[in-house]
Each structure stands twice: as C-alpha cells, then as structure tokens.
N, C-alpha and C positions, 0 to 999 in steps of 0.2 A: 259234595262238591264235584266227587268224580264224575256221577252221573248228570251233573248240571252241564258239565262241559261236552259228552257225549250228546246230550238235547243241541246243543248249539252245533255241533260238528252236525248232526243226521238235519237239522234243519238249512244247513247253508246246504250241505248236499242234498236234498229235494230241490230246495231252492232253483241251485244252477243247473238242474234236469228237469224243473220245469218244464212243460210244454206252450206255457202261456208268455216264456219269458220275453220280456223285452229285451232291444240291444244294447249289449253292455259300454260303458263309457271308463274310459280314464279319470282319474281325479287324483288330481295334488293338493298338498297343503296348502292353501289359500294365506297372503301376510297382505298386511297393512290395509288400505280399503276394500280387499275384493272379498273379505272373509263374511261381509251379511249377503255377498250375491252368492257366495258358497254354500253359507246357511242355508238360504232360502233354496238352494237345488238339492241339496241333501232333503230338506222339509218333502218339495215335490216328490221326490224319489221314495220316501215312503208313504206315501198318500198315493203313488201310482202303483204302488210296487214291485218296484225296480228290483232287479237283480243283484244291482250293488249292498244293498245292505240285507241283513241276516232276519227275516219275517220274526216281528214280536220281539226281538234282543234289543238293549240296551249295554253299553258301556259306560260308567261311571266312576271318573278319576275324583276321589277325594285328596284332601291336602295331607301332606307327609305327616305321619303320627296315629291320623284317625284309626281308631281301632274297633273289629268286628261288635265289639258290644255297643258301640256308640251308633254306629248305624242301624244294626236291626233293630235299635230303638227307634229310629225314623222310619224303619221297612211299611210298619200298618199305617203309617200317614201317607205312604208315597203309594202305595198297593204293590209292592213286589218285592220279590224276596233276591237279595244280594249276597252273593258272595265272589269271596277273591280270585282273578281269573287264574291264576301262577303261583308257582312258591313265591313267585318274586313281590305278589300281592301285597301284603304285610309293608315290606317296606315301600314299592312304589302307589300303593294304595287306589290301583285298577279293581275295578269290580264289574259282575258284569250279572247281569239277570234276563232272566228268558220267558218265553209265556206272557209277554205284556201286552193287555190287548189295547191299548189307548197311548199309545208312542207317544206322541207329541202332547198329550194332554199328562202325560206321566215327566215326561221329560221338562215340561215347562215349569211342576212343581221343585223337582229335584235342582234344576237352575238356581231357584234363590234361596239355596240353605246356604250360608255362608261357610261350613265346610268341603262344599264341593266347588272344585277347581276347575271342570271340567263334566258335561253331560250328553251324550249324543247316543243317536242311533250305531248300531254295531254292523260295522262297513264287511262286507264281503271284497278282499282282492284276489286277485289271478295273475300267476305268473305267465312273462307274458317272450314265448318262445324265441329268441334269435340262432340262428346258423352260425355256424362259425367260418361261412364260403368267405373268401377273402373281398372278393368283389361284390358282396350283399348289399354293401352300403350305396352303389350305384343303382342300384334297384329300386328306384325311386316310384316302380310302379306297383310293387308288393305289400309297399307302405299303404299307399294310397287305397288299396282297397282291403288293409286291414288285417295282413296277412298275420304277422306275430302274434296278436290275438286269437287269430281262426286257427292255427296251428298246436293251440295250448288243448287243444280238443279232436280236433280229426284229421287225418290226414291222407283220406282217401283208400286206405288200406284194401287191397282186395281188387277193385275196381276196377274193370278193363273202360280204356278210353282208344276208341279207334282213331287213328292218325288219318285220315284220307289227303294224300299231299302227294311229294315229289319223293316219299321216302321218308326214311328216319337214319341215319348213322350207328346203328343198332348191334353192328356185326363185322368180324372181321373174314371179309369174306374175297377172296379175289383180289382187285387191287381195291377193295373198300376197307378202311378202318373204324371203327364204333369211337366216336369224341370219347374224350377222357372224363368228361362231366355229366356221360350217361353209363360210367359203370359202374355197374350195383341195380342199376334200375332195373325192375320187373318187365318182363317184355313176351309177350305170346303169339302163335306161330301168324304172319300175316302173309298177305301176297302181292306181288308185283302185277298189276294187271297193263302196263306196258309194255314190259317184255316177257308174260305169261310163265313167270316161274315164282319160287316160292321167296327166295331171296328181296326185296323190298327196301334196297339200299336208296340210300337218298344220293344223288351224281348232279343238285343243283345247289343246296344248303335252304331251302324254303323251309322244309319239312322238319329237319333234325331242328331248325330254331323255334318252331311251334310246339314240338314236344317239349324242349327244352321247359318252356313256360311250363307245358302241364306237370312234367314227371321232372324236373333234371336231379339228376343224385343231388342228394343236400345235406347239410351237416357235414360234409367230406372231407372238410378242410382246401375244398379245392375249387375257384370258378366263382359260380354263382347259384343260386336256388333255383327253385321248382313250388309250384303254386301245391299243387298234390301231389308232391311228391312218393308216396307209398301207393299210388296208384297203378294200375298196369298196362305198358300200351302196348297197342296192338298196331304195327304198321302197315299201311295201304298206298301204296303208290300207284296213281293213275295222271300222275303231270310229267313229264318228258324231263330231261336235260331244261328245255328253252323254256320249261315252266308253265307247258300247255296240254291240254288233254280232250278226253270227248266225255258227251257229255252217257255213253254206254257204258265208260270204263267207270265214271263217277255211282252212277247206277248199280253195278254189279259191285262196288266195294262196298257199297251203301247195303245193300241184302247181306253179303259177306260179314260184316260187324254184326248183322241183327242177329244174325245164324247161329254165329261163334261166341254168342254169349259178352259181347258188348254191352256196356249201359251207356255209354256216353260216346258219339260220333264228332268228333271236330272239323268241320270243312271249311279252311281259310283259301277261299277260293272262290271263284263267280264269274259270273257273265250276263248279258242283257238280252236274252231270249228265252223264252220259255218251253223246257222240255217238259210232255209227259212222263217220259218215261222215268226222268229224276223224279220228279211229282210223287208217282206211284211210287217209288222206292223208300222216297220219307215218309210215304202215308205208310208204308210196309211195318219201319223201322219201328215209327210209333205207334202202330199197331202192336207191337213185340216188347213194349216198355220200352224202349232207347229214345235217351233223349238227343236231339239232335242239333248241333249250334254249327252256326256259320258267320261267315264274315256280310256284312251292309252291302261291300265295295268301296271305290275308292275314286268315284268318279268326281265328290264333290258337290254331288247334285242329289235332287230334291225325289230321288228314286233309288230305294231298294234295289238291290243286283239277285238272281237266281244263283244257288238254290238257296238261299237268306227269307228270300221271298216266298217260298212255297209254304201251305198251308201246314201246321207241324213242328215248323223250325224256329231255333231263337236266333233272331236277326240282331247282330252285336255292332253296334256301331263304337269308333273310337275318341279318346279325349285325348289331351297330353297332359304335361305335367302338374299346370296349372288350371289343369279338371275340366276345361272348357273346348269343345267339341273342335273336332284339328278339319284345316280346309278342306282336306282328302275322303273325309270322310261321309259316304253318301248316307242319305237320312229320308224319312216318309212314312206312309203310315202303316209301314209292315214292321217299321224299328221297333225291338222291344227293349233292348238295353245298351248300355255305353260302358266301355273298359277301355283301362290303358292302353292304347295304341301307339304311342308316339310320336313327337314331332320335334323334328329336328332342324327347324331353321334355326334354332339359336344354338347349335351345335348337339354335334352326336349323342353326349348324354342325356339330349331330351328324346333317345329313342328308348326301344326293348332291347336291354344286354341279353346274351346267351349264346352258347356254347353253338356252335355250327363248322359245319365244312366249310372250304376256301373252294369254289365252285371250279376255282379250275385248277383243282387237285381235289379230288374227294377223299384220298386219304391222307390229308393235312389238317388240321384242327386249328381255326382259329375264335374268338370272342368275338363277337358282332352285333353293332348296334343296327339294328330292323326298324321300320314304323309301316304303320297300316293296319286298315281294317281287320288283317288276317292277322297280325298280332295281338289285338283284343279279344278274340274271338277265343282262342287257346285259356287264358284269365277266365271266361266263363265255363269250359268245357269242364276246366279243370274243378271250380266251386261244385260245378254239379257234381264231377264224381265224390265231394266229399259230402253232398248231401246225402247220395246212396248210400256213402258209407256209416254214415248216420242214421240209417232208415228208410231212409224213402225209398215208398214202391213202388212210382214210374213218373214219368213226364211232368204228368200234373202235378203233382206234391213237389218236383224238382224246382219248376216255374212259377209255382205259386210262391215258396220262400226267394226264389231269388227276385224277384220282383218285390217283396213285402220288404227283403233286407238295401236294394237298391238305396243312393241317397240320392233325394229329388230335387233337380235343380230348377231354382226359380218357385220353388213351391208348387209347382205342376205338378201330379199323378203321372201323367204320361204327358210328351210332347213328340214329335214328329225330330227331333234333333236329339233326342238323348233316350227316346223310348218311357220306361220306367224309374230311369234313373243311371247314377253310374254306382255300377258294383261293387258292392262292401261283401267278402268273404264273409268276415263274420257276424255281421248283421243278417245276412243269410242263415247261417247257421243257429242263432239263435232265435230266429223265426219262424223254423222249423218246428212241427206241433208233432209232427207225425202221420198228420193230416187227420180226415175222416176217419169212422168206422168202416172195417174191409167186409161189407157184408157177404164177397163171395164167400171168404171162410167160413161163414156163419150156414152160406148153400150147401158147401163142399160137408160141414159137417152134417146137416139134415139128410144129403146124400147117401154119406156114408151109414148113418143111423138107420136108414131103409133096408141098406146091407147088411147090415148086422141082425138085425130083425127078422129080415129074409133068407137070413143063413140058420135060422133056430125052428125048429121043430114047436109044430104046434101050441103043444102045454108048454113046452118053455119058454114062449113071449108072453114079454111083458106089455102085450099092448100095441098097437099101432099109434094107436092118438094118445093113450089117460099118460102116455110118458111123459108126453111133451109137455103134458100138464100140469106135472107134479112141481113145484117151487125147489123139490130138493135134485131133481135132474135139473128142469128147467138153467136156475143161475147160473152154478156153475159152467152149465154149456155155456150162455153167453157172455159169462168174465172172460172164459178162455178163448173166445173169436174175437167177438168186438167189444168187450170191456163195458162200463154202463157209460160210456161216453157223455152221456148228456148230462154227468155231475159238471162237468167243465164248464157249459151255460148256465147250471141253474145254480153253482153254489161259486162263481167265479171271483166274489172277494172272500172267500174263505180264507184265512190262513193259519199257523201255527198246526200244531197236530191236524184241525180239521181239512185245512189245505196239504197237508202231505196224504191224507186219506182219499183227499179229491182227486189228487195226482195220480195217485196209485190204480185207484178203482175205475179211474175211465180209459185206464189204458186195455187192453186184453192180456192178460196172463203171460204169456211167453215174454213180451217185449216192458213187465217188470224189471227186467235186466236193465233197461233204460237209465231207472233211475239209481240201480245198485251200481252195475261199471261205468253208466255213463252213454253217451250214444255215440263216442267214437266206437265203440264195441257191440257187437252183436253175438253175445256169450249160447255156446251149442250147449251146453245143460241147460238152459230156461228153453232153446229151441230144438226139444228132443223129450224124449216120453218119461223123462226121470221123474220129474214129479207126480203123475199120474202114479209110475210104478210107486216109488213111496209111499203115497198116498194108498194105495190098493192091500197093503200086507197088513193093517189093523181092519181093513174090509173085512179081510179073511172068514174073521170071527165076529166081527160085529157086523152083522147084515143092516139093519140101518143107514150105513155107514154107505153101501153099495150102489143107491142111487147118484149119491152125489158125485162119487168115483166113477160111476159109466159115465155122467153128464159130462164129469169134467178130461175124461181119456177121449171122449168124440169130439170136445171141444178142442184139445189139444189137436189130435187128427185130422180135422179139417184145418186148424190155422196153417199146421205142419205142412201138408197136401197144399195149401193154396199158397205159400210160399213157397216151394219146388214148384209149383206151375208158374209163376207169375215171372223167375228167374232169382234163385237163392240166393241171400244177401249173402258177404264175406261174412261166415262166420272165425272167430277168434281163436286161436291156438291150433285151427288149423293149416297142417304142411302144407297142402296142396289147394288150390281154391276150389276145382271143380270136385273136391270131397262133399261139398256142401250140399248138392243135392241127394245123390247116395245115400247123406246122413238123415235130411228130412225124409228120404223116402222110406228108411228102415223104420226110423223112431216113430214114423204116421203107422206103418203095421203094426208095430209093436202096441203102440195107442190102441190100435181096434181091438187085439185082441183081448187088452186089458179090458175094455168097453163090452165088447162080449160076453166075456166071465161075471161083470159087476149085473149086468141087465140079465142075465140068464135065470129063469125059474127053477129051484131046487124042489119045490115039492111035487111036480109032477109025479 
C-alpha cells in the first residue's frame, strides 16, 4: 500500500511539471442542480487531460463497514487493484487505485455496485498563495490576472527587471527616502541618466509605483504586493521631476539593462514620433535575450504610442476592473496584450494601489491609487520575469507563453483592443513547455568535440567521424543538449508511467530538475558536471562504459557553455546571482576534461 501511494504522489508530481500542461481551474463542490454540469467538466477534464486530476487514479468511497476482503473480490470484475488511501481507510472506507487505463469506462462500472457511495477520478489541488499585506484585498488587479495561483509556483527569484522611469525610491540617499514597502526588495546598481550619476532616485512618484507592481516586498505584513516579487530591479531614470525625457536618455538606458544582465525592461512611458535611435536600442536589447514591455499610451485612440510600437516590444494595452478595455487606453495593430490598468471614474479603488512618493516631498511615502497604460504594463513585465525564472531562454519562449496563457475576449485570438488577450499570470506559466530544442547546445557541443579531438595526439583519437556514429556516444550527446524532444508529438496522449517517461525523455538532461524541484527552481547540481563526474568513476574500469560518459560530459559541456552564453538562469541556493555564470563556466571545463579522458585511446 505504501508503494501505491508513492505511485500516486510521483504521478501528480510529473503531472503538475508537465510541459504539455493545460491551465489549471478552481473547483468547488458542486450541490443541488449544478452537480451533473460538474460531472460532466470533471468527465471533460480527463478525456483532455487536465492538470486537475492525477493521470490513470481513481478514488473510490465505499459505504461504512465494507471490508478489504469484499472488495478485492470485485477488483478482477472492475480491472483494478484497490486499496485503502489512510489508516483512516478502514473506517471511512476511501480507496484509491492507480494505473487505470480506461477512467471513465472503469468508473462507470464501479458506479452501480450498490456498495459504493461514491466513485470519481482522483482530483489534483494546489494550495493557493495569499500575502498577509494588509491592503491585498484592494488589489483587485492581482486577482484578476491570477496572481495567488501563479505565486504557489514562481516567483521571479533571481530576475533582474530594468525600471526605465522617473526613478525608483530605492534608497536613502540625500533628502531621498526608499518607501517602506520596498524594503527587502532586491535591487542592483542602476543609473540616473538625467542627472548623470549613479543615484536613480525617483523625485516624481511614477517610477517607485511601477516597481511597486513588479517587485513590492510582500508577505511583510505591511502595504500591499508585488506581482514578482523575488525578482530584481534595476533602476533607470531618464524622466525629469515634470515626467519628461528624451528620447537619447531612453536609448542609452535601454543598452544599459541589456549590458548589465537584465532580462526584462519595463517602459511605462511614450510618445507619438518615431525615433531610430530607440528603434535600434530594442532591436539591441532583443538581440541580447531581453525581453522588452512597454506601455500602448493613453491617448484613446486607434494608435499605438513609441517605443510600444517598435518592432521587438510587447505593446501592453489596459482594462479595468470589469476586464473591459478603459477609454485611455490607446489600441491598433501593434497591441499585443491587455492588463490591469485602471479606471477610476467610479472612484479610486478602480485604480492600481501601491506604495509611492508624495511628489512634492520625495522623502514622504504615501499609498496611491494610479491608472494608465504605464500601469499595465509593469503586470506584464513582471509575469515575464517569472517566466525566466521558470526557464525560459529569451524573448520568444517569454511571448510565446504569455500570449498562449492570455484570456481571449470575445473569442478572438487577437483584436486591435485587447491584442492577445488580457493577462492571466498563471495560465502563462502553465503554458510554458520550455519551448523548442536549443539546437545551439547541441553546436556548442559538436564544437567543443572538435577540441577535444584536436587536443589528442594522433593514435589517441578516437576518430573524427565513426564517434559520432556510435549509438553509444551518439544518444547520450543528444539527451544531454536537446532531449529526444519529438516524443512529445509523437506519443502526446501517453500517460501513467509511459507519460512520465515522455516527460522526462524530451526534455535534455540538465533541465530534469524541472520535474524533480519543479520549474520555479533551476537546481546547480543538474546544471553543473556532477553527473558526468558520477557517472565517469565505474568508466574507470569498465571501458565500455566510456563512450557513453564522453558523449554524455560534451553533452553536458555544450548545454553548460550555451547557457553561460545565452545569459545564466538564477540558479537555486545561490548567494549571489552573478555566481551563475562562473559556475557554468567551471563545470563546462570540468565536462571537457571528463569527455577527454572517456574518448582517449589507451592502446596506443
């Protein structure tokens, strides 16, 4: 029984690390008429297979009394094998059985034995994160796109998100005070590009309340939330006091973030002319992996504002609270997406709460309700950094989930008014695969294999070409780059064990951590040469053993090497973030040289 119930635990957990998974839904108990429209969505929900319930399990309440010998007398009529989920089994007479490959065609027989009280699929729930900020519950825009849910998962950890604004309240500096609801927050060195010093204090309150949204301390007991909150920001001020700038200083912070190892640039700001020079700075940015969001504008009208509009950027247009696109909000067909914005003609709480300066005292802290395009815009900047922190390794795997996780209004795909939809965090994040195969790894190791080849003396290679050929280098190389990815197409209704093997197998090697921590974490023992090493000390002596161990140390090496190029993920239980490439760049040497020892010829 013990091990029936570890099957059920390692199955819900593949389950919710799924790469294929759909997004997850609330469910209550259904009473009086609504329980056959229940029925029937639980029905759908395994026949799609949903996330909510546990692939192949069943739970089975029999009536008080029935006892193990009675039912496994029905087990060979029903085809599964039962047993009690608890000690509490026995008396409350819950059962539950796993490996059933015909759910509903199992459960419908199980239905009419008149000792069962009860028979259903075995439901998967999640707990579902709250803050304990005192003013969370005014936050009526966190709700809406899903936030408590998105947060039981990721939370940006790691993450730098460039602020490009009027400043951030970040610091006490001069007569500037850092708000009380960004302390704790992660913050890295930024610069004032109005008054060309390192200092980046906010002296209008724009700025400190767009962070706010991305990062604000949370859980603190104090204030209000932060969408990504474990994220890091980096602040950039290029708007004045009067909350204006040019469009040189926007440009040169824009390079600035790409430089400094930003992933995510926020710019709640715009104008109706078109510079090159911004242009080129977001084609820079996203050239460098950074993903880049910006505000519509706020004209109202049926035109995208710059830099929203440049080729590169995610054009965030806003809703209010009743989901439906606010008059301010400008729209067209550069729009890609819609978030909480705010609108406040029916009073303040239909704007954005958050923690900001009183503008005319900057070292005063007051709570402010905002609206505008520039406050939707922060909502998306911030889901992306939880995507990175998820995995993803640039732009396009950013946009591609937040767009797939968007909700579509009016049944449109995309419209000119709302873009892709309005933003759901966590349908984002659960439509997140991981994306493609990263074939440069798979370059970066062939690369590296040339070197290694090329570092060896004559009679001690193994060949230029017959390597590459052998099945026993060969796979291993490409589990450890790009995984045999294409089990996900061709076996996509797999489930029970064969689906957890699909899972596992199409992913590449390192990023198995996925499904063992989860994808809020990007664990440094799966991205680092330990397993190679491991693997290498029964090589020793069993030479057979050696091809597989070179293929799979250059495999490692290249994934290693092309994630230190591409901009290293936050890896987990590290102090420092910028340790992360240091560490891929030791453990990719370390890789080679194991990979040189396995491939080396001993009988010369």
């Amino acid at each position: 029984m013990r091990m029936r119930r570890w099957n059920v635990v390692l199955a819900a957990l593949a389950l919710s690390a799924s790469a294929c998974a759909s997004a997850s839904r609330e469910s209550e108990a259904p009473v009086g008429p609504d329980v056959a429209v229940a029925q029937a969505e639980v029905a759908q929900a395994v026949r799609g297979g949903s996330d909510d319930v546990v692939s192949g399990a069943i739970v089975v309440d029999f009536k008080d009394g029935t006892t193990p010998a009675e039912f496994d007398a029905w087990e060979q009529e029903w085809g599964v094998d039962l047993e009690f989920n608890s000690l509490e089994g026995p008396r409350t007479g819950v059962t539950l059985a796993v490996g059933v490959d015909d759910v509903e065609d199992v459960l419908q027989r199980i239905r009419q034995h008149p000792a069962v009280e009860s028979a259903e699929p075995l439901m998967q729930v999640r707990s579902s994160y709250t803050p304990n900020d005192p003013q969370f519950g005014s936050q009526w825009n966190l709700r809406m796109i899903d936030m408590p849910k998105a947060w039981d998962g990721n939370r940006g950890k790691g993450v730098v998100v460039a602020v490009i604004d009027t400043g951030i309240a970040y610091e006490d500096h001069d007569d500037f005070k850092q708000v009380p609801d960004l302390k704790g927050v992660s913050f890295v060195k930024g610069y004032d590009f109005v008054n060309d010093d390192e200092h980046a204090n906010d002296d209008h309150g724009h700025g400190t309340h767009v962070a706010g949204t991305i990062a604000q301390a949370t859980n603190n007991g104090e204030g209000v939330a932060g969408v990504a909150f474990d994220a890091t920001l980096m602040p950039l001020k290029v708007l004045t006091h009067f909350g204006s700038g040019t469009s040189a200083d926007i440009a040169d912070a824009i390079r600035f973030a790409a430089d400094h190892d930003a992933k995510v640039i926020n710019m709640s700001l715009g104008g109706g002319l078109y510079s090159q020079v911004m242009a080129s700075a977001v084609e820079y940015a996203r050239k460098k992996g950074v993903t880049v969001v910006a505000a519509s504008g706020n004209t109202g009208q049926g035109r995208v504002e710059f830099p929203a509009a440049y080729p590169g950027a995610v054009a965030v247009g806003a809703v209010g609270p009743d989901g439906s696109r606010t008059p301010y909000s400008s729209y067209g067909k550069e729009l890609d997406i819609a978030a909480p914005g705010g609108d406040k003609r029916q009073g303040d709480s239909g704007g954005i709460l958050q923690n900001t300066i009183d503008p005319r005292d900057p070292s005063r802290s007051v709570y402010a309700w905002y609206q505008g395009t520039s406050m939707a815009a922060p909502h998306v900047a911030a889901v992306a950094a939880m995507l990175y922190g998820a995995g993803a390794s640039g732009p396009d795997e950013v946009e591609q989930a937040l767009y797939a996780g968007a909700k579509a209004v009016g049944d449109q795909a995309w419209s000119e008014q709302y873009g892709h939809g309005i933003l759901n965090a966590n349908a984002s994040l659960q439509a997140f695969t991981g994306g493609g195969p990263r074939w440069p790894a798979l370059g970066w190791a062939a690369a590296l294999l040339a070197l290694v080849l090329l570092t060896l003396r004559g009679r001690e290679r193994p060949g230029f070409l017959n390597v590459l050929f052998r099945p026993a280098f060969f796979v291993p190389l490409v589990l450890s780059t790009v995984g045999f990815f294409f089990l996900r197409s061709w076996f996509s209704g797999a489930s029970g064990a064969a689906g957890d093997v699909v899972s596992v197998a199409s992913l590449p090697i390192p990023d198995w951590q996925r499904i063992i921590f989860g994808r809020a974490t990007v664990s440094p023992l799966f991205y680092s040469a330990l397993i190679p090493l491991v693997l290498s000390l029964p090589a020793i002596t069993w030479r057979g053993f050696r091809p597989a161990v070179g293929g799979l140390a250059l495999g490692f090496a290249g994934f290693l090497t092309y994630a230190a190029w591409v901009g290293a993920p936050a890896l987990a239980w590290m102090p420092f973030t910028f340790l992360a490439k240091p560490w891929l760049g030791i453990n990719s040497v370390v890789c080679l040289v194991i990979a040189r020892a396995m491939l080396k010829r001993e009988d010369a």
